[in-house]
KEZA-877036 format. One record per residue (C-alpha): residue number from 1; x, y, z; residue in three letters. Coordinates in steps of 0.25 Angstrom, whole numbers, always signed. Example, Ala and Ser with C-alpha at 12.3 -4.5 7.8 and 13.67 -1.06 7.14 Angstrom:
BEGIN
 roba    c1    c2    c3 guvo
    1   +49   -18   +31  Ala
    2   +55    -4   +29  Ser
//
This chain:
BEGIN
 roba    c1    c2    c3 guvo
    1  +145    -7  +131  Unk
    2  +140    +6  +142  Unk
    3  +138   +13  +129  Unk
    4  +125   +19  +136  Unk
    5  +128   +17  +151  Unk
    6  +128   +31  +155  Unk
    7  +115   +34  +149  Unk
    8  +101   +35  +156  Unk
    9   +94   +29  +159  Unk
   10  +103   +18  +161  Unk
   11   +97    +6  +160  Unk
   12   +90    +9  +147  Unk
   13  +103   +12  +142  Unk
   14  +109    -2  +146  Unk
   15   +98    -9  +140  Unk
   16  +100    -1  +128  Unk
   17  +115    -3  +126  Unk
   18  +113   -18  +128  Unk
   19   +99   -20  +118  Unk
   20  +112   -13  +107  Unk
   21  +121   -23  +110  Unk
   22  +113   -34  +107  Unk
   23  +109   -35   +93  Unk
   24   +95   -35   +90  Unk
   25   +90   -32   +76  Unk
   26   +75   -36   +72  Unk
   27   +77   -51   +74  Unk
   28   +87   -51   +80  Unk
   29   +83   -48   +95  Unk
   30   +86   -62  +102  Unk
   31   +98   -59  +107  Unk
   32   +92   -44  +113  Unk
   33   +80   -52  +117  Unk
   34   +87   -63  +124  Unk
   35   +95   -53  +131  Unk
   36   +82   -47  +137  Unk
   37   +74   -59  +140  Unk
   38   +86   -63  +148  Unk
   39   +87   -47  +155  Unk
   40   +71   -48  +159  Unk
   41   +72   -63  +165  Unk
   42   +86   -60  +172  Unk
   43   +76   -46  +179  Unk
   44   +66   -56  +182  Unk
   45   +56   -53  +173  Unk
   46   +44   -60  +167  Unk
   47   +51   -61  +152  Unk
   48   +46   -67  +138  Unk
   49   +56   -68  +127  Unk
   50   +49   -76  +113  Unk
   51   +52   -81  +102  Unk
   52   +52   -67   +93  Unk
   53   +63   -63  +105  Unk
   54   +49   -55  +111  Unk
   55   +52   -51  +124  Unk
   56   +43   -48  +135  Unk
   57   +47   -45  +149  Unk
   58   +36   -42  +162  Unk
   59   +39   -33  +174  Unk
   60   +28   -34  +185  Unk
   61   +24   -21  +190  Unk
   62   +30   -12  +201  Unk
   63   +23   -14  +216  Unk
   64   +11    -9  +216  Unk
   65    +9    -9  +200  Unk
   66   +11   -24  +199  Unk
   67    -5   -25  +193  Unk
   68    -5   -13  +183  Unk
   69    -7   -15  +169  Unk
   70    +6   -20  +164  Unk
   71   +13   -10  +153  Unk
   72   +20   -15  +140  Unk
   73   +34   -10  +135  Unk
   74   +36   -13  +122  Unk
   75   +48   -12  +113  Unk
   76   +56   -21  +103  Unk
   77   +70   -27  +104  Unk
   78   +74   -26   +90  Unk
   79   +79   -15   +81  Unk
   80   +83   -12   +67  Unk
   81   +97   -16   +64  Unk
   82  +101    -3   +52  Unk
   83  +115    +2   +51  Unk
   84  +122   +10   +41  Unk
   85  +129    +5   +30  Unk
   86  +143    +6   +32  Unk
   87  +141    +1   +46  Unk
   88  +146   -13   +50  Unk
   89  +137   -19   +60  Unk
   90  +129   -31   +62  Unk
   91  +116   -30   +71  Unk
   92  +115   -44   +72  Unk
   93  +127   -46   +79  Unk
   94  +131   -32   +85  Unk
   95  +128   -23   +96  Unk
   96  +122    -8   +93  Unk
   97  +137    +2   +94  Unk
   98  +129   +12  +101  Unk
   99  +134   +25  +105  Unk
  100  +130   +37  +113  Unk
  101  +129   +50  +105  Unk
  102  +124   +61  +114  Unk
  103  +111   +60  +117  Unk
  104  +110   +47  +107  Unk
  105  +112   +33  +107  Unk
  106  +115   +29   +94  Unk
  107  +122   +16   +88  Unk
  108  +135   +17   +77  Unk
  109  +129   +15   +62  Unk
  110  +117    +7   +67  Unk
  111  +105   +10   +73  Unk
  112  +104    +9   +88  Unk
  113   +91    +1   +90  Unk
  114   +85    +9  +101  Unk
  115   +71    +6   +92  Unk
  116   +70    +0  +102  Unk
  117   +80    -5  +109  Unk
  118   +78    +9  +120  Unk
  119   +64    +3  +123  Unk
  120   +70   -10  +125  Unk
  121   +80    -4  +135  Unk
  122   +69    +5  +142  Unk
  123   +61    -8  +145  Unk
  124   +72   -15  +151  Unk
  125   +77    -4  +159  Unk
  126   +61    -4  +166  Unk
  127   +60   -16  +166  Unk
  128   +73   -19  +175  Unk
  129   +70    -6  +183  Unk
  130   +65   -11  +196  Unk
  131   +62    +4  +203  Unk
  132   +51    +7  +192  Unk
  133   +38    +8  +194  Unk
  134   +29    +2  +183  Unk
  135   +17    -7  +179  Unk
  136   +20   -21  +176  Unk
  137   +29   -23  +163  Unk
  138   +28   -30  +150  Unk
  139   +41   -26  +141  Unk
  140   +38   -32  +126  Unk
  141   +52   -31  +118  Unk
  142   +47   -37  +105  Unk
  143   +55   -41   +91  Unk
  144   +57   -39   +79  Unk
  145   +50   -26   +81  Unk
  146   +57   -18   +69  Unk
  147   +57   -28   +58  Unk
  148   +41   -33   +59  Unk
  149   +37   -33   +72  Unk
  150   +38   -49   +73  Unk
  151   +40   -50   +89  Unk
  152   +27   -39   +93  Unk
  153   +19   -49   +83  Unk
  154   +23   -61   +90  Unk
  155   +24   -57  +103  Unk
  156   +14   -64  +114  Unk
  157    +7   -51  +118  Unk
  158    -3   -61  +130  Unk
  159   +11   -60  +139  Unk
  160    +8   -46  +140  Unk
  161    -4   -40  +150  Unk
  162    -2   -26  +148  Unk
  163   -11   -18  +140  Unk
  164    -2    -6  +137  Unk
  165   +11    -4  +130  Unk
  166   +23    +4  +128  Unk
  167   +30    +3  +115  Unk
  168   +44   +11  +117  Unk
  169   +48   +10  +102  Unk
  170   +45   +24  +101  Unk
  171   +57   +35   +96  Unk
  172   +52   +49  +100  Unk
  173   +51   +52  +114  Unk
  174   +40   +60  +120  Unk
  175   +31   +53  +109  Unk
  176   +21   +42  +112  Unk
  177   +16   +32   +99  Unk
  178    +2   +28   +99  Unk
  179    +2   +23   +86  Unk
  180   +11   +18   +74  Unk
  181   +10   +13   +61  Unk
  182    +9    -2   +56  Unk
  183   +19   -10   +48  Unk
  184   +22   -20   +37  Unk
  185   +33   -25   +28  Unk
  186   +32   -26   +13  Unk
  187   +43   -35    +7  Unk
  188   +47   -35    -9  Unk
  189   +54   -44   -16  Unk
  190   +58   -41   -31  Unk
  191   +65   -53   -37  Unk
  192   +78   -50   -42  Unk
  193   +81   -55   -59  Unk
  194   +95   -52   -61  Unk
  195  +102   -52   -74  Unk
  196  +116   -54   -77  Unk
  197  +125   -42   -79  Unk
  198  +127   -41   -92  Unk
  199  +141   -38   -98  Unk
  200  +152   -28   -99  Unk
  201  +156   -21   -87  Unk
  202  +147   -12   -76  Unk
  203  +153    -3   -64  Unk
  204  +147    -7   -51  Unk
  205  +139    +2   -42  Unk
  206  +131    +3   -28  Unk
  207  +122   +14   -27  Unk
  208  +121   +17   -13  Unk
  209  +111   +26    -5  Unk
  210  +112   +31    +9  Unk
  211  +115   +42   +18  Unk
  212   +98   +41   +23  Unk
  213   +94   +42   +38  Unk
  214   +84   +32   +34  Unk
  215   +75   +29   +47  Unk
  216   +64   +21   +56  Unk
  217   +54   +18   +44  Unk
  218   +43   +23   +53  Unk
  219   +48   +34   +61  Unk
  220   +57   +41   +48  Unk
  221   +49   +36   +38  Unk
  222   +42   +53   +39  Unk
  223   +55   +58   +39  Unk
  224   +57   +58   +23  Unk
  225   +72   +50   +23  Unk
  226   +73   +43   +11  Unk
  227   +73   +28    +8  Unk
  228   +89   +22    +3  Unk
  229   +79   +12    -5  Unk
  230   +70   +21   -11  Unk
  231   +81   +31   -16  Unk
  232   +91   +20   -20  Unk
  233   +79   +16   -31  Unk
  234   +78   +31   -35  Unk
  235   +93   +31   -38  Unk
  236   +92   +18   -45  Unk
  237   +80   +22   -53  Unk
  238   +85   +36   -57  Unk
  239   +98   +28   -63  Unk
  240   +99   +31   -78  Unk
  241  +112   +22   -78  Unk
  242  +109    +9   -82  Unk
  243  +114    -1   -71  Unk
  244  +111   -14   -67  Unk
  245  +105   -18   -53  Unk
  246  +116   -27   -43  Unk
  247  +110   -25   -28  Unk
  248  +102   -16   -20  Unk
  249   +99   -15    -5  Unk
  250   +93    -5    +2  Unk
  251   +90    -3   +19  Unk
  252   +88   -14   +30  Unk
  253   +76   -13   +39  Unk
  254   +62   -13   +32  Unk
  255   +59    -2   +44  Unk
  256   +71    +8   +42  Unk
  257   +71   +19   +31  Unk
  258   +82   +14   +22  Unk
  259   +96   +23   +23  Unk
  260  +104   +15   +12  Unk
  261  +103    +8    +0  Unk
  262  +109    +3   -13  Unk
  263  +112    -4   -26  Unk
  264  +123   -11   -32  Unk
  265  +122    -9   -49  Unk
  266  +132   -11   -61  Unk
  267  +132    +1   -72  Unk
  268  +142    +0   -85  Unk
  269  +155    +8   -80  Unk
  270  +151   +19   -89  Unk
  271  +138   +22   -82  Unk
  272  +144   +22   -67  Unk
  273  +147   +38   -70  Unk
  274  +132   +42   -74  Unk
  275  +128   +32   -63  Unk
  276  +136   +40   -52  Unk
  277  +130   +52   -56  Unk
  278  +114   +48   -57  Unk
  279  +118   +44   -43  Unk
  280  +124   +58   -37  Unk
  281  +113   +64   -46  Unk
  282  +104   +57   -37  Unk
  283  +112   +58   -23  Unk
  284  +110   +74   -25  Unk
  285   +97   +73   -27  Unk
  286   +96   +63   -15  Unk
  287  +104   +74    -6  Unk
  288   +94   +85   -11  Unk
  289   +81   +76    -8  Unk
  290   +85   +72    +5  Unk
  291   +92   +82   +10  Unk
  292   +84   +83   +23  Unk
  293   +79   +69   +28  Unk
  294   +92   +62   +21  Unk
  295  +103   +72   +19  Unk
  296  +113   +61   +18  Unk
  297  +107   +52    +7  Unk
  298  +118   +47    -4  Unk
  299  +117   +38   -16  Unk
  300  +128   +34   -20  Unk
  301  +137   +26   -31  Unk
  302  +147   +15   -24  Unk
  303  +157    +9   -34  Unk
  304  +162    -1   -26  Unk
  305  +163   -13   -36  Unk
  306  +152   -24   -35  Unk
  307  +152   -36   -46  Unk
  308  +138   -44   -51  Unk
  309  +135   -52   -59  Unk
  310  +120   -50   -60  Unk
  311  +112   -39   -59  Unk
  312   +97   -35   -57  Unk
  313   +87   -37   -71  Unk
  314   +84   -24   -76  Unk
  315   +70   -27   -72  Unk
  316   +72   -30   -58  Unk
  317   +80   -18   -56  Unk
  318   +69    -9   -64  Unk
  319   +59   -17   -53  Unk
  320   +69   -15   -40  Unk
  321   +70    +0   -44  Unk
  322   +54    +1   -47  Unk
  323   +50    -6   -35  Unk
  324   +60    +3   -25  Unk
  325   +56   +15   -31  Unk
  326   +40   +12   -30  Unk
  327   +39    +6   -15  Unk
  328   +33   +17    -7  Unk
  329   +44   +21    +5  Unk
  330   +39   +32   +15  Unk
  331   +27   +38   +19  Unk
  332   +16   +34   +12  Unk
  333    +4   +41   +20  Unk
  334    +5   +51   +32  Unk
  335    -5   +51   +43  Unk
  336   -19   +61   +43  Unk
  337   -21   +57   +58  Unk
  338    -7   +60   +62  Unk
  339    -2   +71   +56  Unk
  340   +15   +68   +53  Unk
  341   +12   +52   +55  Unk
  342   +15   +44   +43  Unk
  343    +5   +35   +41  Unk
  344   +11   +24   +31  Unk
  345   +23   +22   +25  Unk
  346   +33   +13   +18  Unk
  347   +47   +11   +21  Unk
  348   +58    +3    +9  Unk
  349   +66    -2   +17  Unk
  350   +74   -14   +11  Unk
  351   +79   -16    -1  Unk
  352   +88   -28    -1  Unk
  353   +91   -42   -12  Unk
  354   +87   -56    -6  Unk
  355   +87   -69   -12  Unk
  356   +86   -63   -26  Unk
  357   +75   -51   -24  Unk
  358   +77   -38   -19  Unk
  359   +70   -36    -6  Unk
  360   +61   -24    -2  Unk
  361   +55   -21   +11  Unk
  362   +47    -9   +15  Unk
  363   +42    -5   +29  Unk
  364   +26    +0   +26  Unk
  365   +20    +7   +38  Unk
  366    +6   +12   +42  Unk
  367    -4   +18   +53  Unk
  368   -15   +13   +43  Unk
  369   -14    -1   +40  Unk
  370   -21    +0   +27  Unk
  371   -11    +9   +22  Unk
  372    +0    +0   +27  Unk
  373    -5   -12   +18  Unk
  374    -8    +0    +7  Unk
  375    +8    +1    +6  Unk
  376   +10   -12    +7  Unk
  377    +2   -18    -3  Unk
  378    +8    -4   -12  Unk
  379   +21   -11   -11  Unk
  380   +18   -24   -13  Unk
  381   +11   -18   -26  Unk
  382   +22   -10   -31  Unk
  383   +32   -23   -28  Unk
  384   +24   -31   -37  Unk
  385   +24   -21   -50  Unk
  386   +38   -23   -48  Unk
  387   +40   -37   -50  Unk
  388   +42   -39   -34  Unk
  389   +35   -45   -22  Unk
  390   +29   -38   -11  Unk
  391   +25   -41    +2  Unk
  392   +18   -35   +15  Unk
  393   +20   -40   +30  Unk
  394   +10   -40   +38  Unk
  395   +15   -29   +46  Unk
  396   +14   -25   +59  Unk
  397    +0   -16   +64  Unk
  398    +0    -3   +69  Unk
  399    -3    +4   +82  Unk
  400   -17   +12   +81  Unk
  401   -17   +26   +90  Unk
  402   -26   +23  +101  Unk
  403   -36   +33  +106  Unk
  404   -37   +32  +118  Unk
  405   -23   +25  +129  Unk
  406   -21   +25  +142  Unk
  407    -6   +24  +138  Unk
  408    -5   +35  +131  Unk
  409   -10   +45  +140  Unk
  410    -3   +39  +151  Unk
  411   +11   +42  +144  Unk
  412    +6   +54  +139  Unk
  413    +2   +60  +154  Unk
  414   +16   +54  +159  Unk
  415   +24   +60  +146  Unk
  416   +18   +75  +150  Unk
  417   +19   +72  +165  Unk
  418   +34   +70  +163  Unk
  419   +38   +80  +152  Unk
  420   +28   +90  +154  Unk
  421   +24   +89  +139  Unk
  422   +15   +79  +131  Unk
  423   +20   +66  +124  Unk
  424   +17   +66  +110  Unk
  425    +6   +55  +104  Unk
  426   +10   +49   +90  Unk
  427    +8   +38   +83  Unk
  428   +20   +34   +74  Unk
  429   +23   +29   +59  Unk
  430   +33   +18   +65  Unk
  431   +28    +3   +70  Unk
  432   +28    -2   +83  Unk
  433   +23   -15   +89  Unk
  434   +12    -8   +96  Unk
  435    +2   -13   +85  Unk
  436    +6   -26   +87  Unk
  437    +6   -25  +103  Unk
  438    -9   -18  +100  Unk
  439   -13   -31   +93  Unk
  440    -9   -41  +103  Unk
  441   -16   -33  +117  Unk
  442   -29   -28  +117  Unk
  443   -29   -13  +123  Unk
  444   -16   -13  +122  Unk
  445   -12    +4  +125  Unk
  446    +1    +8  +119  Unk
  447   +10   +20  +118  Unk
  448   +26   +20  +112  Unk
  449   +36   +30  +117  Unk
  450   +52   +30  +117  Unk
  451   +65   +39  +119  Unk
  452   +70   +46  +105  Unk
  453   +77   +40   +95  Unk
  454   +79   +43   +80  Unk
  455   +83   +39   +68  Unk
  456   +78   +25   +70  Unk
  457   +82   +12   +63  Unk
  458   +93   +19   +56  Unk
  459  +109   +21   +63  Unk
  460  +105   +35   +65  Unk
  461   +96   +29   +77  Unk
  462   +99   +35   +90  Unk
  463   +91   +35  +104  Unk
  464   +90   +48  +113  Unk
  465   +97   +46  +127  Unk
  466   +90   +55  +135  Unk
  467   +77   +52  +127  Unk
  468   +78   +36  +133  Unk
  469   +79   +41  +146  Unk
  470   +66   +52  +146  Unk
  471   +59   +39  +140  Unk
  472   +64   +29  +150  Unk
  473   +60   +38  +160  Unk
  474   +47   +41  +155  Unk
  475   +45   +26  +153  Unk
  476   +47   +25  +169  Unk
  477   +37   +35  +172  Unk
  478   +25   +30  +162  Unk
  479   +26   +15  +169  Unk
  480   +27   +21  +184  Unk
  481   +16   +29  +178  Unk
  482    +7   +20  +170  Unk
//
């Protein structure tokens, strides 16, 4: 492709353009896994693939530092697969159409999965730099990171001898983590009763909502865009017109704010006019809600024509509506520690019909584990009033703030020494595999960092250029350094 062959640094771009030509959505890493086990062993270098498509690869250290503690480079292999509607693409198949816009790499009407595909790319480039100079190496790529965590769980952690870690799944240059919130799932099933259509004749309609930035579940979730789930169930609910319920979806990834969503309903042909305009009513008063963190938010009326021959009981839909519009989605608390951080937080991000039950997901967050099972077991109560099922993961820990770490003032002394100003110390709202990493090595000291990219698990997502190339060079002075 050469998309990003005059780019530096140059190597970390060639890695980067290949991870986006091989597709590797969250289980779907094999083929990127593969193509790296079979890199690292083709360099000569110690390299352990398993069976969650875990990959491990060791690089002694330079001469003269072949006895050092060893460092960790972490990062994940996978990303989240989120495109916009009208886009035809299949991540299961197809390479990322990336493009260079100024200073951005971005991908056409998908996101560009350098969270965390950039990290994987800078770990490749050291590792296949022979003029380094650097302690010995352990470069963990894990799976399955964005949808569970599953490969950090499963991974063999007694290969590893180092006792301190870098996680480069960080998105804010000039920003070290040091903490970050814990994680868990909460699943509903509402059994569908459906009822035949009753007779005479009925105008077919697809409510649609859209035009929402939607976002990284974690990292947005402070920035007030609105949920395509929540507000579909507010313009269902403030319906007067009496309609009958066909379909509904809503979102894709459990982890991504929701940017679109909609329903398929039959009204009588006489209805369809007051319909239209309960829905522009609610369109205005959308635009003026949102007008700042969603300026372009629609909902909308589709006439395309649709047939069915069944539709939901009156009493499922009154349940599907009462249950979307109840489940808490957003912040929930804000941290007194840490003045700005959110604290917890739940995210709706899936609403979709399987096997004769609409299906919601929500992503539930939390620096407080107490308070993360709080939320969860809230949902699991509010599904049950509803007639539906609810069920908490187990989740995923989080990432305590240390006190006191070597690591930390080590990249905070190099930072200033370089830049002539101090790094900022944060702990974050997202998930990283740093709990799990925390869990498996005793002592373990950690710190994340990474180049700038926004708009996160949505098409929008683009990575800095010139950000890359101050972290990769940065990244070559802290393990010269260290």
């Amino acid at each position: 492709m050469d998309i990003l062959k005059n780019l530096q640094p140059t190597a970390v771009f060639a890695h980067f353009e290949k991870i986006c030509s091989i597709p590797h959505g969250s289980f779907n890493e094999k083929a990127l896994s593969d193509y790296i086990t079979q890199w690292a062993k083709g360099l000569g270098l110690e390299t352990v693939q398993d069976e969650l498509w875990n990959v491990i690869i060791k690089k002694p250290g330079t001469k003269g530092r072949e006895n050092d503690e060893a460092m960790i480079i972490q990062a994940h292999t996978d990303m989240v697969c989120e495109k916009n509607m009208d886009v035809d693409f299949d991540f299961e198949t197809q390479g990322l159409d990336i493009y260079v816009d100024g200073d951005w790499i971005k991908a056409r009407g998908t996101t560009l999965g350098g969270d965390n595909g950039i990290a994987v790319a800078m770990a490749m480039a050291i590792l296949e730099d022979n003029t380094l100079e650097h302690p010995p190496l352990e470069v963990v790529l894990t799976t399955v990171e964005e949808a569970g965590m599953d490969g950090a769980f499963a991974l063999d952690a007694s290969i590893l001898k180092g006792t301190r870690l870098l996680n480069v799944d960080n998105s804010d240059e000039g920003v070290f983590l040091t903490g970050c919130a814990g994680g868990a799932n909460v699943k509903i099933n509402l059994p569908i009763i459906k009822q035949d259509l009753p007779g005479g004749d009925f105008a077919a309609f697809t409510i649609f909502v859209g035009g929402l930035k939607g976002g990284h579940s974690g990292m947005d979730i402070n920035t007030e865009r609105a949920n395509s789930n929540k507000l579909l169930a507010r313009a269902l609910r403030g319906l007067k017109t009496p309609f009958y319920l066909v379909d509904i979806a809503g979102g894709s990834k459990d982890n991504a704010i929701p940017r679109e969503a909609w329903a398929k309903v039959l009204v009588k042909p006489a209805d369809g006019g007051t319909m239209a305009r309960e829905i522009a009513e609610l369109d205005a008063i959308l635009k003026a809600e949102l007008s700042t963190p969603d300026p372009d938010v629609f909902v909308r009326l589709d006439g395309k024509p649709f047939s069915s021959t069944q539709v939901f009981l009156d009493e499922t839909t009154k349940n599907l509506i009462g249950l979307l519009t109840a489940i808490p989605s957003g912040i929930a608390h804000m941290s007194i520690d840490f003045p700005g951080l959110v604290e917890a937080s739940s995210n709706m991000g899936v609403v979709r019909i399987e096997d004769n039950k609409v299906v919601i997901t929500n992503s539930v967050r939390s620096s407080v584990e107490s308070r993360k099972n709080e939320i969860c077991e809230r949902i699991e109560y509010i599904a049950a009033s509803f007639g539906a099922e609810g069920k908490a993961s187990d989740g995923y820990p989080g990432w305590a703030y240390s006190p006191v770490s070597k690591l930390r003032e080590t990249f905070k002394r190099i930072y200033f020494e370089k830049y002539g100003k101090e790094a900022t110390i944060l702990a974050i709202h997202a998930g990283l595999e740093c709990g799990i990493f925390a869990s498996k090595i005793d002592g373990l000291d950690m710190i994340s960092f990474g180049p700038d990219m926004f708009d996160l698990h949505t098409p929008d997502e683009r990575v800095s250029i010139a950000s890359v190339e101050r972290c990769y060079d940065f990244l070559k002075d802290v393990l010269k350094n260290l």
